[in-house]
C-alpha positions in Angstrom: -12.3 11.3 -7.9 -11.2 7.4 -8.6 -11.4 4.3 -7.0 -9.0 1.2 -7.4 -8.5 -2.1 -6.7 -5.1 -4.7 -7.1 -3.2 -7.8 -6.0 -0.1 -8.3 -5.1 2.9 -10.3 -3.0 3.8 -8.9 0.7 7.2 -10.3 1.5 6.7 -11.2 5.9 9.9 -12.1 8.0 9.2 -13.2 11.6 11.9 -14.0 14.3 11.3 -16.6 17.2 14.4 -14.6 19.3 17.2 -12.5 19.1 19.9 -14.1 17.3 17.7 -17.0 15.8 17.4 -17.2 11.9 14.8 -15.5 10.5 11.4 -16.9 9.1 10.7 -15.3 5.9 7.4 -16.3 3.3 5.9 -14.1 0.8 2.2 -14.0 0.6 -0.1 -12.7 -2.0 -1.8 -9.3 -0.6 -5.0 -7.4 -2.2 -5.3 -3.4 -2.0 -7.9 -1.1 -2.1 -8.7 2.6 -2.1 -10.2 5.8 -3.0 -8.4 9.4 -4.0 -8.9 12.8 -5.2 -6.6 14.6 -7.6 -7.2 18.4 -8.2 -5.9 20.0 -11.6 -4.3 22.9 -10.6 -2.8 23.9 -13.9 -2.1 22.2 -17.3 0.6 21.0 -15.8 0.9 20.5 -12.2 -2.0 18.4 -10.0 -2.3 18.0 -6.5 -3.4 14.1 -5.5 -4.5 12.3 -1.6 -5.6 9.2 -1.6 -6.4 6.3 1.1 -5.2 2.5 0.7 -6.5 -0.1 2.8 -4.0 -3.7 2.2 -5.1 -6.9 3.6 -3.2 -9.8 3.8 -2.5 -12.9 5.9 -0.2 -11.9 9.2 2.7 -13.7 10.6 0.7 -14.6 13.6 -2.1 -15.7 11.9 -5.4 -13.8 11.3 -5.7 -11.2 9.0 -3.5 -8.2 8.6 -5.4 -4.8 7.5 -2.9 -1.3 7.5 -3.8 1.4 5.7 -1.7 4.2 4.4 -2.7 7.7 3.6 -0.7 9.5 0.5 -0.5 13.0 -0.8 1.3 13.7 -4.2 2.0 16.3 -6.1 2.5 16.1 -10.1 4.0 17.8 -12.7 3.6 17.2 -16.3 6.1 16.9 -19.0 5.0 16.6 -22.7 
């Protein structure tokens, strides 16, 4: 099991209407999460793990998605 935490920049682009130029700032963004990785043999793992992001949204407030992953690894050495 781990836990992690980070910072970052989130790149947002916002439109008025269709064919006007587009508004585009970056923001700094924070991330956190928790995940399980499963050793299935020396060399091959099976990972999941949840992120939750929170940064500022184009239309003010708070932005919060979250993202589930699943990965699988195989390692070389």
């Amino acid at each position: 099991a781990f836990v992690f935490a980070g910072v970052g920049a989130v790149v947002k682009e916002s439109q008025v209407d269709f064919g006007t130029p587009a508004n585009t700032g970056i923001s700094p963004e924070g991330v956190l999460g928790l995940g399980l990785m499963y050793l299935l043999s020396q060399d091959i793992s099976v990972r999941v793990d949840f992120r939750q992001y929170i940064f500022q949204s184009v239309r003010g407030g708070t932005a919060t998605p979250s993202e589930v992953s699943l990965g699988f690894t195989y390692f070389v050495f």
